[in-house]
C-alpha positions as CSV (number, residue, x, y, z in Angstrom):
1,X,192.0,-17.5,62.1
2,X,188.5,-16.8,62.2
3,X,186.0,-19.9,61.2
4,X,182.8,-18.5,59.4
5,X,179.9,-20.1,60.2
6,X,176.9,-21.3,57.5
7,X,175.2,-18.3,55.5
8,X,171.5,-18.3,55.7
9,X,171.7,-19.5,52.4
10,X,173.0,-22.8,53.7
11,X,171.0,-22.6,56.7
12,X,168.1,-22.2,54.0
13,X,169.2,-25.2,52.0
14,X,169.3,-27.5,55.3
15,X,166.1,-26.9,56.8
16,X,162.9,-28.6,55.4
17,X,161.0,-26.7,53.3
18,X,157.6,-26.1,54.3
19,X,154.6,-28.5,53.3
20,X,152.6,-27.8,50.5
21,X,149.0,-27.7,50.2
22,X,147.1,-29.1,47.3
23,X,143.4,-29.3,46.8
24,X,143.7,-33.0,46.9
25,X,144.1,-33.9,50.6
26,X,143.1,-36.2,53.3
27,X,140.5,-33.6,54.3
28,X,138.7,-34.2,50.7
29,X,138.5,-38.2,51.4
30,X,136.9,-37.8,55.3
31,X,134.9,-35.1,53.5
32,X,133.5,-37.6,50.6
33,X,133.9,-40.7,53.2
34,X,131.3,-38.9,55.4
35,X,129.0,-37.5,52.5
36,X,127.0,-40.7,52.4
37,X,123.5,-41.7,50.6
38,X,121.4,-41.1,53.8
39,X,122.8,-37.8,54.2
40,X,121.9,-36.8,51.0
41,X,118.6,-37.8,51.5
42,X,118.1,-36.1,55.3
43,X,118.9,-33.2,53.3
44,X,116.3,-33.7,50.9
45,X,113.5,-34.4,52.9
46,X,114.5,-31.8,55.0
47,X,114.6,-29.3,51.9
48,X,111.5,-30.2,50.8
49,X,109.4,-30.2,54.0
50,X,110.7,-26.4,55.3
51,X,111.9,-25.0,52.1
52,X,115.3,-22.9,52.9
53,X,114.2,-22.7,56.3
54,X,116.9,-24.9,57.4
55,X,119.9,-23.7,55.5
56,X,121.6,-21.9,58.2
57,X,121.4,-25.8,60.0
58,X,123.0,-27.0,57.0
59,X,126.4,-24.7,57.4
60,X,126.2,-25.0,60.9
61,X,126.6,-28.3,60.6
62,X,129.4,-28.2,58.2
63,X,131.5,-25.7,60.5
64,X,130.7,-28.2,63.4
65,X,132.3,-30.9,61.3
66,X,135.5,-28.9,60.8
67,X,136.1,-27.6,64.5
68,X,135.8,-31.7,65.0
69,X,138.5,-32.9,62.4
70,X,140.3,-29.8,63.2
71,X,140.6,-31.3,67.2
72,X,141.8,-34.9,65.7
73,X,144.3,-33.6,63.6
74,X,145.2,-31.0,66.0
75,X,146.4,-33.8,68.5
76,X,147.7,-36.1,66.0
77,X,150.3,-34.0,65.1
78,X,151.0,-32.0,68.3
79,X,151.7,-35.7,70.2
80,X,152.9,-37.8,67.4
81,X,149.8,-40.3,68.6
82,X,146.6,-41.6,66.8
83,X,143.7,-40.7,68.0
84,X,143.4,-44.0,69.7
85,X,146.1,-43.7,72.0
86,X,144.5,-40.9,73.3
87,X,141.4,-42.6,73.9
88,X,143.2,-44.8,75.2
89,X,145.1,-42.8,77.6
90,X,141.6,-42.2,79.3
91,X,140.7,-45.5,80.8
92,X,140.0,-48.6,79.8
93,X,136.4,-47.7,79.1
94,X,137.6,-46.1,76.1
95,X,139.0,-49.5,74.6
96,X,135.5,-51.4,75.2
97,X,133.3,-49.0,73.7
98,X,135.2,-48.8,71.1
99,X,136.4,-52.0,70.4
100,X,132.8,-53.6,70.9
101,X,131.1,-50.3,68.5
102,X,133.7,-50.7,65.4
103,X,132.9,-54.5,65.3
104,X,129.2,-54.4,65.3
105,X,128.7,-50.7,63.3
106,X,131.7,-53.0,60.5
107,X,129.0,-55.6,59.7
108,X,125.8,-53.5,59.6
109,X,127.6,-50.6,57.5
110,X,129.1,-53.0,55.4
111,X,125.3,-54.1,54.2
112,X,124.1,-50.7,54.2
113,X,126.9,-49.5,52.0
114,X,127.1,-51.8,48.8
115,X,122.9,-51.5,48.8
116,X,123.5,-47.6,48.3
117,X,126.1,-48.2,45.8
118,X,123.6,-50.9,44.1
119,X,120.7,-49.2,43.9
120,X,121.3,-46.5,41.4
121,X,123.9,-49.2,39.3
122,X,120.7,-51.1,39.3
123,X,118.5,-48.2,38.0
124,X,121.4,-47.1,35.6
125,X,122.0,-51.2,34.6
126,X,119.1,-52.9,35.4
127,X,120.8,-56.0,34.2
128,X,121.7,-57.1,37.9
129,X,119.7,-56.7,40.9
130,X,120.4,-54.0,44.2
131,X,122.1,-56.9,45.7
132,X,124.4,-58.1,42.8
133,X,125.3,-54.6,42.2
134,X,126.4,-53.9,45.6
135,X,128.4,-57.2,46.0
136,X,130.7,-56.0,43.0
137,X,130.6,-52.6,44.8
138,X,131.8,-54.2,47.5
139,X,134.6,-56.3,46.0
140,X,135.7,-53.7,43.8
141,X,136.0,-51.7,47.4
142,X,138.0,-54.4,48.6
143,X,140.1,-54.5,45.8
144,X,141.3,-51.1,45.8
145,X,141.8,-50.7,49.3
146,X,143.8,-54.2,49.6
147,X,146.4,-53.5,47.0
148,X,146.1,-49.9,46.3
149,X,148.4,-47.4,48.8
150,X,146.7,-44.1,50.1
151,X,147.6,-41.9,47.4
152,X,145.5,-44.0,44.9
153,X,142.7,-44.7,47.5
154,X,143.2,-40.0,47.6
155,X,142.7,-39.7,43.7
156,X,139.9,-42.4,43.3
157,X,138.1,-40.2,45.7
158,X,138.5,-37.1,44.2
159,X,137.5,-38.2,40.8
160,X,134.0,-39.6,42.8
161,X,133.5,-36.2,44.7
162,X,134.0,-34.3,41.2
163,X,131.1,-36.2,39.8
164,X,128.7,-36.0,43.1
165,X,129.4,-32.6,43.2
166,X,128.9,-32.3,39.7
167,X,125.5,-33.6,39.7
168,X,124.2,-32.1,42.4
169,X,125.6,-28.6,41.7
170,X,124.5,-28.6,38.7
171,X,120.4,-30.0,39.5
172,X,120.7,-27.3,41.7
173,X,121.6,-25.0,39.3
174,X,119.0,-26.3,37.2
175,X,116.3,-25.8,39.3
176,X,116.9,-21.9,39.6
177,X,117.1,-21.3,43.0
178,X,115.5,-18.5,45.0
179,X,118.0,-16.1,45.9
180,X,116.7,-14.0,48.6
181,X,114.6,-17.0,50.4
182,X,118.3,-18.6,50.1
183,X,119.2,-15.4,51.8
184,X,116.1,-15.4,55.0
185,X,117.5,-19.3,55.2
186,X,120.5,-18.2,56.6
187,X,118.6,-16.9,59.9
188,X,118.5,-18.9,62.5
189,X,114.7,-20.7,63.0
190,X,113.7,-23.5,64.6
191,X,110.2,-25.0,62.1
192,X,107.4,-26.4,64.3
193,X,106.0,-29.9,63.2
194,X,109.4,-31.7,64.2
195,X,111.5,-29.0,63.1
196,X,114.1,-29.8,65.9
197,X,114.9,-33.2,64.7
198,X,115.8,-31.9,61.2
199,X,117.6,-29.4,63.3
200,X,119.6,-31.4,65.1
201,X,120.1,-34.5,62.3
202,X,121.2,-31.5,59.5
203,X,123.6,-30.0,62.4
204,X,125.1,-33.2,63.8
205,X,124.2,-36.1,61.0
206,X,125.4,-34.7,57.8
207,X,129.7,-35.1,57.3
208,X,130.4,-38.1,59.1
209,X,130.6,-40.1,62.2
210,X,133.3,-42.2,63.2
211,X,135.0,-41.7,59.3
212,X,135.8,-37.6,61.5
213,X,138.5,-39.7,64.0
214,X,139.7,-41.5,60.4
215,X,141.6,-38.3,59.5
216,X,144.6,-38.5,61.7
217,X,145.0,-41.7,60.5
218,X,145.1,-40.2,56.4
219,X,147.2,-37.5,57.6
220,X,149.8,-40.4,58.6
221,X,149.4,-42.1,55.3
222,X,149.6,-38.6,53.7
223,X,153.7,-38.0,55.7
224,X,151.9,-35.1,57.8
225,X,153.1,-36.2,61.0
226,X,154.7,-33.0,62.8
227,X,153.5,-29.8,64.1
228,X,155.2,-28.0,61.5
229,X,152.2,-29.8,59.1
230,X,149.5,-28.1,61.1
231,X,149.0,-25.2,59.2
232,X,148.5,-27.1,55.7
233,X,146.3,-29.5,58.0
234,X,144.0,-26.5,58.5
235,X,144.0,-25.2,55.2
236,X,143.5,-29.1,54.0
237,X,140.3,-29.6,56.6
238,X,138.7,-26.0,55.8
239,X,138.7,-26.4,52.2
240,X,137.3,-29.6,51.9
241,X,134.3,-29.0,53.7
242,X,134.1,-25.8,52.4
243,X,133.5,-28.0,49.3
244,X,131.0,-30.4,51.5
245,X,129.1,-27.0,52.7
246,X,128.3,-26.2,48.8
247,X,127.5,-29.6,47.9
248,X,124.8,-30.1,51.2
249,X,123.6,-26.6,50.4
250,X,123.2,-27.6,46.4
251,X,121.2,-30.8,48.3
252,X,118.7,-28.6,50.0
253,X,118.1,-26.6,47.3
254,X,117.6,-28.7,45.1
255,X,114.9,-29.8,48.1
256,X,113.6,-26.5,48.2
257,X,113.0,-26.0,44.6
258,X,112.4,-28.8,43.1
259,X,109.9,-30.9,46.0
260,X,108.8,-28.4,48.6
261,X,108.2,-26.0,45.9
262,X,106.2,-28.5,43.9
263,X,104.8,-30.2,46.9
264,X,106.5,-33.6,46.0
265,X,107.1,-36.3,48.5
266,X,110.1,-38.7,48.5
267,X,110.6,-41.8,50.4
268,X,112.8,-42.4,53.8
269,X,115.9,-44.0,53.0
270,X,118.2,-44.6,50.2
271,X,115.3,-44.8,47.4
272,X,114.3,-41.2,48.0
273,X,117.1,-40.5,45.9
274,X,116.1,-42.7,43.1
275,X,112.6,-40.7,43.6
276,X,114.8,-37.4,42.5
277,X,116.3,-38.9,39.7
278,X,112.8,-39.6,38.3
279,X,111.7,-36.1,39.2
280,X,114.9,-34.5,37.8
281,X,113.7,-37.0,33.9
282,X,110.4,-36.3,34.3
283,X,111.2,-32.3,34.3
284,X,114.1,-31.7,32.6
285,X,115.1,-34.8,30.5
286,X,116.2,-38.5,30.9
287,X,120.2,-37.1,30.8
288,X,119.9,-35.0,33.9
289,X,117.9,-38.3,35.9
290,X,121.2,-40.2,34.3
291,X,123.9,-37.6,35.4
292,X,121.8,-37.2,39.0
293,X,122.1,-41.0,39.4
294,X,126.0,-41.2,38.3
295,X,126.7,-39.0,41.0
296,X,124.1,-40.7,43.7
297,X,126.4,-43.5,43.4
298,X,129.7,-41.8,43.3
299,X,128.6,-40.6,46.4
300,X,127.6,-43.8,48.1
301,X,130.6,-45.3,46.4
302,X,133.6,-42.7,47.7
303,X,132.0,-43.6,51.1
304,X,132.2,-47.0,50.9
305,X,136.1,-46.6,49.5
306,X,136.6,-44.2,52.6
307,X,135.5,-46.4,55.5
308,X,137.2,-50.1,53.8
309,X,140.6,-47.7,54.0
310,X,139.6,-45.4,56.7
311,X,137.7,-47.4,59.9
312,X,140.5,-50.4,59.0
313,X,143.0,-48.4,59.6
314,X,141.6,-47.5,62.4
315,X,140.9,-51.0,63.6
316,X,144.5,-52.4,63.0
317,X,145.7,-49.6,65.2
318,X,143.0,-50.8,68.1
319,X,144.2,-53.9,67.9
320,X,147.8,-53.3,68.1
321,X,147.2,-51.3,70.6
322,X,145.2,-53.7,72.7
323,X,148.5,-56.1,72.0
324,X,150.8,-53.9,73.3
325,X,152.5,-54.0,69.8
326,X,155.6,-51.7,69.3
327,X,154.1,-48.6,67.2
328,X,155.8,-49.5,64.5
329,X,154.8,-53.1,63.9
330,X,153.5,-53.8,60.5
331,X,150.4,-55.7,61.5
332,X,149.0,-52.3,62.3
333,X,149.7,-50.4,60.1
334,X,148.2,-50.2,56.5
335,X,148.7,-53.7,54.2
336,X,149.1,-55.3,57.8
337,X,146.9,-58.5,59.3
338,X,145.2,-56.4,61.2
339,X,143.8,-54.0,58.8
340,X,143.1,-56.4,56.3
341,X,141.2,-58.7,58.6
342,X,138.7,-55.7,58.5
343,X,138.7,-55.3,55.2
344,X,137.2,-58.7,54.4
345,X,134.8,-58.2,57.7
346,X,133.3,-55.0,56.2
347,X,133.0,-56.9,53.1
348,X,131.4,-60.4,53.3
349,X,130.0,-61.0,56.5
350,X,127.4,-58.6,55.6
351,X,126.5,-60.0,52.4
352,X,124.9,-62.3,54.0
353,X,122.7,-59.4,55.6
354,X,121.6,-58.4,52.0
355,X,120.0,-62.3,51.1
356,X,118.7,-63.0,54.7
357,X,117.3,-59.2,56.2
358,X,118.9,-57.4,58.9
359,X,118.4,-59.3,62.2
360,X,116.6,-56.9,64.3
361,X,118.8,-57.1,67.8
362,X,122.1,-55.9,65.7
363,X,120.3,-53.4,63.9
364,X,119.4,-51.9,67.7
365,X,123.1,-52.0,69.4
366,X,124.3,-50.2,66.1
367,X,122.0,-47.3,66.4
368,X,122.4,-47.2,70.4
369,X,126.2,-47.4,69.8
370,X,126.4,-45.3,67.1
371,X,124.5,-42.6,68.8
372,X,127.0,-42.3,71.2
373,X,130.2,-42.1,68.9
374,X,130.1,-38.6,68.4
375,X,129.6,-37.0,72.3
376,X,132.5,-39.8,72.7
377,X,134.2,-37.8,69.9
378,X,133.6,-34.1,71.0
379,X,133.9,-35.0,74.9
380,X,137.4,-37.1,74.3
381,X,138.6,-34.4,72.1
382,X,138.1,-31.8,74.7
383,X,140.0,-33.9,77.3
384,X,142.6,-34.6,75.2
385,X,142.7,-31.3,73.8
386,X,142.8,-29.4,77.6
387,X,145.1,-31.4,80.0
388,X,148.7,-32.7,79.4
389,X,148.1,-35.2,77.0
390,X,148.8,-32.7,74.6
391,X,151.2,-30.0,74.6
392,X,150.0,-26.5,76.0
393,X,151.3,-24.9,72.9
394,X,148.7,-26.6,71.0
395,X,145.8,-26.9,73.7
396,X,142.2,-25.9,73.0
397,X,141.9,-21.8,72.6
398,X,138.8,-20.1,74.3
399,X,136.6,-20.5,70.9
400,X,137.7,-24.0,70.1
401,X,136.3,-24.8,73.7
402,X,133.1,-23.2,73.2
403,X,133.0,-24.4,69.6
404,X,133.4,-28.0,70.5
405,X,130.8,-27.6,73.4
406,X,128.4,-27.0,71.3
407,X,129.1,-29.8,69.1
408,X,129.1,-32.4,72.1
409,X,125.8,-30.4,73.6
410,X,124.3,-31.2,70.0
411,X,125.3,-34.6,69.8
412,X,124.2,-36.0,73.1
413,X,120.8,-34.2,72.0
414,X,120.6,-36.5,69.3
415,X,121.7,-39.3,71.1
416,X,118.8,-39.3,73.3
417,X,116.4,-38.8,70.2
418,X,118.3,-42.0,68.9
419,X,117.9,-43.8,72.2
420,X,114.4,-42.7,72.6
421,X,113.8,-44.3,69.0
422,X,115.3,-47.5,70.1
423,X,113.3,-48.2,73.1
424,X,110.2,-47.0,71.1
425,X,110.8,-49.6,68.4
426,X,111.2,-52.3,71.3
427,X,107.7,-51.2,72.9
C-alpha cells in the first residue's frame, strides 16, 4: 500500500501566494513625506538661477534617494529588525545622537511645518492668518494620525501627491518647456557663482531626511515583513520616486521657463512659492495661481501627515528600545504611549514657536544635528548592510556599495557647508 504524497496542486494551494504590488505603497508616502515646501523652492531657485543646467543634479538626487530607502528596507526585511535596532546594534553612540536629534529636530519641524501648510490656506482663505491656518493644519494632522490606521494615513497621502503633482506637472506643462536645453541638462556640469551648493542641496536635499529610515517602519504597518516581500519592496521604492523624479524635474522647469527665462527673482524660503503662484496669475490666469497654490499646500501638507505618522513611529520604537521592552509591547508600536506622546510634541510645543519666534540656540543644534542625519544614514546603512548583522544573502552587492558611497561622500559634503553656515551665523 503505497501513500501518495500532496500534488503540486496542493502544494500550490498551501504555500502563500506572492505579494502584490499596487501603485499605492509605503514608498509613495516617504516619497510625498520627503517632498516638502523648501524642497520645492531649492528647486526653484535653483531652476531659475542656471536654467536646465542642473537637471542631471535633480535625478541624481532622486536615484541617490532610492539606493537609500532601498538599504532600509533591505535590512528590515532580511533581519526582521527596525532600522533602529540596527543602529542600535552599533554602540551606544547611536542611541544619543539619535535620541537627543529626534527631540530637538520634533519641535523645530513641527513650527516649520503647519507655517508651510498655512501660508498658501492663507493666500487661498485669507480669512485666518499663516499662523491660525497652520494650527488647524496641525490639529487636523494630529487627528488623522491619532485615530486613523496606516492604510488611511496611505490613501490621504496619495490623494495629496495627485494634486501636487497635478499642479506642478501641469505649470510645467504650461510653460512649454525647452526640449533640447532639457536634453544638454542632463550632462553633467558643475555652474560657477555657487553652483556646487545647488549641486550638492539638489543631490542630497531634495526627497527627505530622517522621513528615508521611516520606511521600514510603513513597510511593517503595510504586513511586508519577510524576505519573500523584497521584491514588491523594490518595485514599491522605484516607482514612487520615479514619480518624485518627474515631479522635481516638472519643479525646475517650471524654474527654467518660467523665472530664469524671464529673469524673475523669488524669495528664500517658503514664500518663494507664493511668489510663483502670483507669477503663474499674472501670466496665465488667476485659476492656474489657485490650482499652483492647492497643490503647494498639498505638498507641505502630505509632509506634515508623513512625519506625525512616520518620525513617531519611529520614536515609540526608540523608546521601547531604550526600555528594553519586549518587541512586541504595545507602547511601541503604533496607537501606543509612546508614539502618541510624539504626536502631541510635534504638534503643540511648537505652536508656541509660531506666536513667540524661533529661539536662536535651537534653531542652531537643529541645523548642526540635522546635517549629520544623513552620512549617519548612508554610513550605518553600509555597516549594517556589510557585516553579520544582516544575512550574507542579502548583503550590499559591489554597485550598492559604490552607490551608497557616493551618497554618504555627498552628504558629509553638505554637512560641512551646513556646519560652516552655523558657525558663520554665530560670528
Amino acid at each position: 500500500m503505497s501513500v501518495e504524497g500532496p500534488t503540486g496542486a496542493q502544494v500550490a494551494a498551501a504555500e502563500p501566494s506572492p505579494p502584490k504590488w499596487r501603485v499605492i505603497g509605503p514608498g509613495l508616502v516617504v516619497a510625498a513625506t520627503g517632498v516638502g515646501a523648501a524642497d520645492l523652492v531649492a528647486t526653484l531657485v535653483a531652476g531659475s538661477k542656471y536654467g536646465y543646467a542642473l537637471l542631471w543634479c535633480a535625478v541624481l538626487g532622486c536615484l541617490m534617494k532610492i539606493v537609500l530607502v532601498e538599504g532600509a528596507g533591505r535590512y528590515s526585511l532580511a533581519t526582521g529588525r527596525t532600522i533602529f535596532e540596527g543602529w542600535q546594534s552599533l554602540g551606544r553612540w547611536t542611541t544619543w545622537y539619535f535620541g537627543i536629534y529626534v527631540v530637538i529636530w520634533g519641535f523645530v519641524y513641527g513650527s516649520a511645518a503647519m507655517a508651510g501648510t498655512g501660508l498658501p490656506l492663507h493666500s487661498l482663505l485669507p480669512v485666518l492668518d499663516v499662523k491660525w491656518w497652520g494650527i488647524l493644519s496641525g490639529l487636523l494632522g494630529l487627528l488623522l494620525v491619532w485615530f486613523g490606521r496606516y492604510s488611511v494615513v496611505e490613501k490621504v497621502c496619495a490623494v495629496l501627491v495627485g494634486l501636487m503633482f497635478v499642479a506642478m506637472v501641469g505649470a510645467a506643462a504650461l510653460t512649454v518647456p525647452n526640449l533640447p536645453d532639457m536634453a544638454g541638462g542632463l550632462v553633467p556640469t558643475i555652474p560657477g557663482d555657487g553652483g556646487i551648493i545647488y549641486v550638492l542641496s539638489l543631490a542630497g536635499g531634495v526627497g527627505g531626511t530622517i522621513t528615508l529610515a521611516a520606511y521600514g517602519y510603513w513597510l511593517r504597518e503595510k504586513g511586508w515583513v519577510t524576505p519573500r516581500h523584497m521584491r514588491v519592496m523594490r518595485i514599491d521604492n522605484a516607482v514612487a520616486y520615479t514619480v518624485t523624479g518627474i515631479f522635481v524635474v516638472a519643479t525646475l522647469i517650471v524654474g527654467a521657463e518660467l523665472l530664469y527665462s524671464a529673469n524673475v527673482a523669488i524669495s528664500t524660503g517658503e514664500k518663494g512659492l507664493l511668489d510663483l503662484g502670483e507669477v503663474l496669475e499674472d501670466r496665465y490666469g488667476r485659476w492656474a495661481g489657485t490650482v499652483f497654490l492647492v497643490g503647494f499646500w498639498a505638498a507641505a501638507m502630505s509632509s506634515l501627515i508623513g512625519v506625525w505618522n512616520g518620525v513617531s513611529l519611529m520614536f515609540a520604537d526608540f523608546v521601547a528600545r531604550a526600555r528594553h521592552l519586549p518587541p512586541d509591547d504595545p507602547d511601541g508600536l503604533h496607537g501606543g504611549r509612546y508614539y502618541r506622546g510624539y504626536i502631541l510634541w510635534l504638534t503643540f510645543p511648537p505652536m508656541a514657536m509660531m506666536f513667540l519666534g524661533q529661539p536662536v540656540g535651537l534653531i542652531l543644534a537643529y541645523g548642526v544635528l540635522g546635517a549629520f542625519f544623513m552620512p549617519f544614514l548612508a554610513v550605518t546603512l553600509l555597516w549594517l548592510l556589510n557585516t553579520d548583522r544582516t544575512p550574507t544573502e542579502w548583503h550590499n552587492k559591489l554597485w550598492s556599495n559604490v552607490a551608497m558611497t557616493l551618497c554618504a561622500l555627498t552628504f558629509v559634503a553638505l554637512a560641512a557647508n551646513e556646519l560652516w553656515n552655523q558657525l558663520a551665523k554665530l560670528g
